[in-house]
C-alpha positions as CSV (number, residue, x, y, z in Angstrom):
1,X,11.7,-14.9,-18.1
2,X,9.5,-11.5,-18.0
3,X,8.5,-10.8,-14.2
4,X,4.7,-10.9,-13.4
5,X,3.5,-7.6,-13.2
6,X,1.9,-8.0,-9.2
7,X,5.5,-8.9,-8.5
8,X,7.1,-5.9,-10.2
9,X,4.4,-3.9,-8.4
10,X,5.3,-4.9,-5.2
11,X,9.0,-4.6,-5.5
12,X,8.4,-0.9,-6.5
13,X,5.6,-0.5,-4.0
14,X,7.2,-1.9,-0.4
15,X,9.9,0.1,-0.5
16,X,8.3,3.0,-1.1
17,X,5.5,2.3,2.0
18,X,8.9,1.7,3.9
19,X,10.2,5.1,2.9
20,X,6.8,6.9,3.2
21,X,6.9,5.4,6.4
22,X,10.0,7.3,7.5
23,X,9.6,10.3,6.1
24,X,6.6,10.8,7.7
25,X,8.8,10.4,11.1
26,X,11.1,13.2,9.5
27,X,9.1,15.6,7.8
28,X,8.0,18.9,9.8
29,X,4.5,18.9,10.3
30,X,4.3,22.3,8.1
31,X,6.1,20.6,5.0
32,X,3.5,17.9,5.4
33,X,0.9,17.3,2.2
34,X,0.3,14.0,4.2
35,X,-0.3,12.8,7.9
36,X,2.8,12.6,9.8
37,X,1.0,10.7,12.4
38,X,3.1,7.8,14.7
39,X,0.5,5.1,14.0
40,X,0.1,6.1,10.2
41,X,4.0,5.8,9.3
42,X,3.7,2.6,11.5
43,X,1.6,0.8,9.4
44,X,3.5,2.0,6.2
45,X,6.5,0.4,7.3
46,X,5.4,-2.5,9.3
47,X,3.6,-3.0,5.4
48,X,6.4,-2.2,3.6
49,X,8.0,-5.0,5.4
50,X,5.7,-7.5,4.7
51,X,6.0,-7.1,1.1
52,X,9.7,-7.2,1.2
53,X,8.5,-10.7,3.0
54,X,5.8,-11.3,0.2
55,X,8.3,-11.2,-2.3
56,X,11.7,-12.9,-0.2
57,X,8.9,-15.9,-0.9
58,X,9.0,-15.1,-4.8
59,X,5.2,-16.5,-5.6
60,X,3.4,-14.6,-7.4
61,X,-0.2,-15.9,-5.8
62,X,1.3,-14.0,-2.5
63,X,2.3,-11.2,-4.6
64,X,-1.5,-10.9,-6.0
65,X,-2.5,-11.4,-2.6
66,X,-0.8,-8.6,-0.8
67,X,-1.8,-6.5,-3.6
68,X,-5.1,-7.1,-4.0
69,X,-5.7,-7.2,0.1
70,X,-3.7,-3.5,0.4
71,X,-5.2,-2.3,-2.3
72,X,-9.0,-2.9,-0.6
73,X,-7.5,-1.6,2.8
74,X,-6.1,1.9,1.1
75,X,-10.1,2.3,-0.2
76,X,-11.3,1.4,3.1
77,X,-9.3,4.3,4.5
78,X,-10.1,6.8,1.6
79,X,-13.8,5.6,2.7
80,X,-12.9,6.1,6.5
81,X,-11.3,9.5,5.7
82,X,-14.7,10.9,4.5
83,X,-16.8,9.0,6.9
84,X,-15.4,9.4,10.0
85,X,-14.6,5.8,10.4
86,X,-12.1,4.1,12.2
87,X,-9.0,5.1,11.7
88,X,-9.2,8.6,10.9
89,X,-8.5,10.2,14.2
90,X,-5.9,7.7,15.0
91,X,-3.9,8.0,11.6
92,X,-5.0,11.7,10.7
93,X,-5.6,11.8,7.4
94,X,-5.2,14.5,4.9
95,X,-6.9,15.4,1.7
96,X,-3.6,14.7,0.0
97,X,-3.6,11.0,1.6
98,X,-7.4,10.2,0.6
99,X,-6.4,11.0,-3.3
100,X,-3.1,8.7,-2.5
101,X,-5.1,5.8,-1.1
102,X,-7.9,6.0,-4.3
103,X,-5.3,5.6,-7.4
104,X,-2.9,3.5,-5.1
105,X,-6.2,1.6,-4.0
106,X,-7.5,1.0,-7.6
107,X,-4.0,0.2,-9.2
108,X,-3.4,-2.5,-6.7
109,X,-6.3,-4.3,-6.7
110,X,-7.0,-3.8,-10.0
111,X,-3.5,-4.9,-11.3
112,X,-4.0,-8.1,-8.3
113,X,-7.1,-9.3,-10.1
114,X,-6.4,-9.1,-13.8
115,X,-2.7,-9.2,-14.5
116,X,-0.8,-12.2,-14.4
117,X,-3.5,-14.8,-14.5
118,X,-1.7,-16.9,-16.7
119,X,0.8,-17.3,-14.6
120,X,-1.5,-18.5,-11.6
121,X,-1.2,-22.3,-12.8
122,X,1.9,-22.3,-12.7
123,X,2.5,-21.3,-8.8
């Protein structure tokens, strides 16, 4: 059976807020096109680690879920970035992380509300 596409998202997409995570710990501060800020790389793995969870649970409802609810929060801070909002001085954003958190933003909660919705019935 094909995988549901919010499910095959998020096992491509966890990992990688895991790994964004770290290398934000690792990265010099002058290499940087992103924030390398403690709280920021916090939240990417603490959230990398919940979708690890998301999927461990193997329904796709949670999978649309996660996707759909990340994808709002990366708009929110692309909204905050420009705004001033909370958390922009905490997490430090760049312009690099704003254009990140728009297409990662759109593609998650677009592929949360409109793929798999045949599939919804069934779990």
């Amino acid at each position: 059976m094909k995988k549901p596409l919010n499910s095959l998202l998020l096992t491509a997409f966890a990992p990688i807020l895991i790994v964004a995570g770290i290398l934000g710990f690792v990265t010099p501060p002058s290499l940087a096109l992103m924030s390398g800020a403690t709280p920021y790389n916090l939240f990417h793995i603490f959230f990398g680690l919940v979708g690890v969870g998301v999927l461990a649970t193997k329904r796709v409802s949670l999978a649309k879920l996660f996707n759909i609810g990340f994808g709002a929060i990366d708009l929110y801070q692309a909204i905050a970035s420009f705004a001033g909002l909370f958390p922009t001085t905490l997490f430090a954003y760049k312009r690099a992380d704003d254009v990140l958190h728009i297409v990662l933003g759109l593609l998650l909660v677009g592929v949360g509300l409109f793929a798999d919705r045949t599939s919804d019935a069934a779990k």
